[in-house]
C-alpha positions in Angstrom: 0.0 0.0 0.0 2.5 2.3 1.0 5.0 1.5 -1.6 1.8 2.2 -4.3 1.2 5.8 -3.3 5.2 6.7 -3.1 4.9 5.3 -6.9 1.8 7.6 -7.2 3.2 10.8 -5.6 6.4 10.0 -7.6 4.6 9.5 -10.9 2.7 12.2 -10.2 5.5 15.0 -9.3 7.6 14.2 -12.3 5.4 13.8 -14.9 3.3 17.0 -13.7 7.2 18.9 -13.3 8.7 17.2 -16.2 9.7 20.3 -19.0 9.9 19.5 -23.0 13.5 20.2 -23.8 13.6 23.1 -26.6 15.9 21.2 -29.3 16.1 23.9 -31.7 17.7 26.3 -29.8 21.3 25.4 -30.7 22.5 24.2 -27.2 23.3 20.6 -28.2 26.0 21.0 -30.9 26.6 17.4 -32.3 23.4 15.5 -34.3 24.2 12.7 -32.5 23.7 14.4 -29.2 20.5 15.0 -30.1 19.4 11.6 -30.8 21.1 10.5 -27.6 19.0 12.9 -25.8 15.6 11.6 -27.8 16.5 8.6 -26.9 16.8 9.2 -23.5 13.4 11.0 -23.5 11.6 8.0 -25.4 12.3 5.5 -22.9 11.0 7.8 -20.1 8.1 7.7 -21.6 8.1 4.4 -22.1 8.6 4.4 -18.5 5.8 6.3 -17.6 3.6 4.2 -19.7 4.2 0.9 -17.7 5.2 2.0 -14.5 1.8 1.4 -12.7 1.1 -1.7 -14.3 2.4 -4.4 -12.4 2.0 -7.1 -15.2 5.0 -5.3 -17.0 7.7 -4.9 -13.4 10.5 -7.1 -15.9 9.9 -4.6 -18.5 9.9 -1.4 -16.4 12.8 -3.1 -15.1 14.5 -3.4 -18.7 13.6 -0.4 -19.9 15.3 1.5 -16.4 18.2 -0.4 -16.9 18.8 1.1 -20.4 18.0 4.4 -19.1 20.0 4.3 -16.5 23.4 3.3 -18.4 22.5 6.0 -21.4 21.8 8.4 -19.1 24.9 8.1 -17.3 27.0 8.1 -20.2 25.7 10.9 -21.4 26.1 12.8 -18.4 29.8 13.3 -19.0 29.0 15.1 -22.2 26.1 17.1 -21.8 25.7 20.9 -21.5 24.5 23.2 -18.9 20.9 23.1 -20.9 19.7 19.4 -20.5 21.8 18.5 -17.3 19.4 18.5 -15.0 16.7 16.3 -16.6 19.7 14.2 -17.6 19.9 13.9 -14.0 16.6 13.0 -13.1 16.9 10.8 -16.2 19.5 8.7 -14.6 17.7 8.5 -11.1 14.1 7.1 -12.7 16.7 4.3 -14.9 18.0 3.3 -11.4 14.8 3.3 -9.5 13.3 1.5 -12.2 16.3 -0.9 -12.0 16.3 -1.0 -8.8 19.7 0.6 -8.1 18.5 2.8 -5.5 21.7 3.7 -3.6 22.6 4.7 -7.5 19.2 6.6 -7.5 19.4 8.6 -4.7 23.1 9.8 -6.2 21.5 11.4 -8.8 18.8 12.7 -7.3 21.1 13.9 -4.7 23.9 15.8 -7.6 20.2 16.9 -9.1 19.7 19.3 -6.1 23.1 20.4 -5.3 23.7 21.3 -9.2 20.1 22.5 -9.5 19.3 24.1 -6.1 17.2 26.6 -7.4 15.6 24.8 -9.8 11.6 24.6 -9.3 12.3 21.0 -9.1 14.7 21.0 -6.5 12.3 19.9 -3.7 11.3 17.4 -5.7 14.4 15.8 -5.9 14.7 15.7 -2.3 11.2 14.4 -1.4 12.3 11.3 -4.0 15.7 10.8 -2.2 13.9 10.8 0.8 10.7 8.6 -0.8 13.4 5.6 -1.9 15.1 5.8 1.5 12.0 4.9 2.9 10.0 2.6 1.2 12.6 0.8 -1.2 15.3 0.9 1.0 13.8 0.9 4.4 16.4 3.3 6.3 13.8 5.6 8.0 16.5 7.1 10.5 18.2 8.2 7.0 14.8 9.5 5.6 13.9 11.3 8.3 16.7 13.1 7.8 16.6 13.7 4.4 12.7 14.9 5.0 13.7 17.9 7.6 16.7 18.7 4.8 13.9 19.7 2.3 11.5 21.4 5.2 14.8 23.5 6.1 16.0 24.1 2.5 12.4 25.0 1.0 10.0 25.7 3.9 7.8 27.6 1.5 7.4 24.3 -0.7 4.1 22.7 -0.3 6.4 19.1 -0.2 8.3 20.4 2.5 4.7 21.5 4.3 2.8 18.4 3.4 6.2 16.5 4.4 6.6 18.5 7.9 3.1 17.4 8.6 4.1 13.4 7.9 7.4 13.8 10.2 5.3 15.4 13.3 2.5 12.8 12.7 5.0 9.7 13.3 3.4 7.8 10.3 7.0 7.3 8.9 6.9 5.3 12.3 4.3 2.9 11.6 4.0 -0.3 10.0 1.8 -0.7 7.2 -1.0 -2.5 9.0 -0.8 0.5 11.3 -0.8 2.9 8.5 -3.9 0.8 7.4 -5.7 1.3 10.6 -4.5 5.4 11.0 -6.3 5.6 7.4 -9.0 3.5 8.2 -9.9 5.4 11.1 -9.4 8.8 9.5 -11.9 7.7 6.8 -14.2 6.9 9.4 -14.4 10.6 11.0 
């Protein structure tokens, strides 16, 4: 249950943040960068397409894998204009492949490249999110939580996120999460 809505909330954040990269602007000099970079942004969406289908897990699985290893190959030669997506990029292949350590890396260079970016939150409510539920190190996510209430107080993650920490459900089991959201329902 828990793991669904972090996949939700995830889904949900990046596709609704995710900008179309202008290609005709001249940033990316080579032709063949350019076709790196669309195919890069054809098997996110790919991604995107299956993720929530649990019938398809190998595929997602596949398809993050290749992702993940274009991504960070072109990371070494990409310019200022598509870094950051290239970034995120290389975080969704290793969540998908389940290299979460590897995930939370990139999420992690994402911010601290991109700190002002609008999606700079973001990045830090996913590191945070995989801590959690994929790798289950909740001290660590805790911690990585109050970094993005202190670092953007103002963002409604950090708010919603502040809320979560000072509720303890980051505490509870997810029959006891269950029962909190049972109960709530029940009011």
């Amino acid at each position: 249950m828990k793991n669904y809505l972090y996949l939700f909330l995830f889904l949900l954040f990046v596709s609704c943040s995710n900008e179309t990269s202008d290609k005709s602007n001249g940033t990316l000099e080579k032709e063949d960068e350019l076709s790196v970079y669309d195919e890069l942004l054809a098997l996110e969406n790919q991604i995107f397409s299956i993720a929530d289908n649990p019938k398809k897990i190998i595929e997602l699985q596949e398809l993050g894998k290749q992702l993940y290893s274009l991504s960070t190959k072109y990371i070494l030669g990409a310019n200022e204009h598509n870094l950051e997506h290239v970034y995120e990029l290389a975080a969704l292949g290793a969540e998908a492949s389940s290299k979460y350590d590897d995930a939370i890396n990139y999420l992690y260079q994402a911010q601290r490249n991109f700190p002002k970016s609008d999606k700079a939150a973001i990045y830090l409510f996913n590191r945070a999110r995989i801590l959690e539920s994929k790798l289950n190190k909740i001290k660590e996510a805790k911690i990585a939580y109050q970094e993005l209430i202190e670092l953007y107080p103002n963002d409604s993650l950090a708010i919603t996120m502040k809320l979560y920490l000072e509720s303890e459900l980051i505490d509870k089991s997810e029959d006891e999460l269950l029962e909190f959201l049972d109960s709530a329902s029940n009011q």
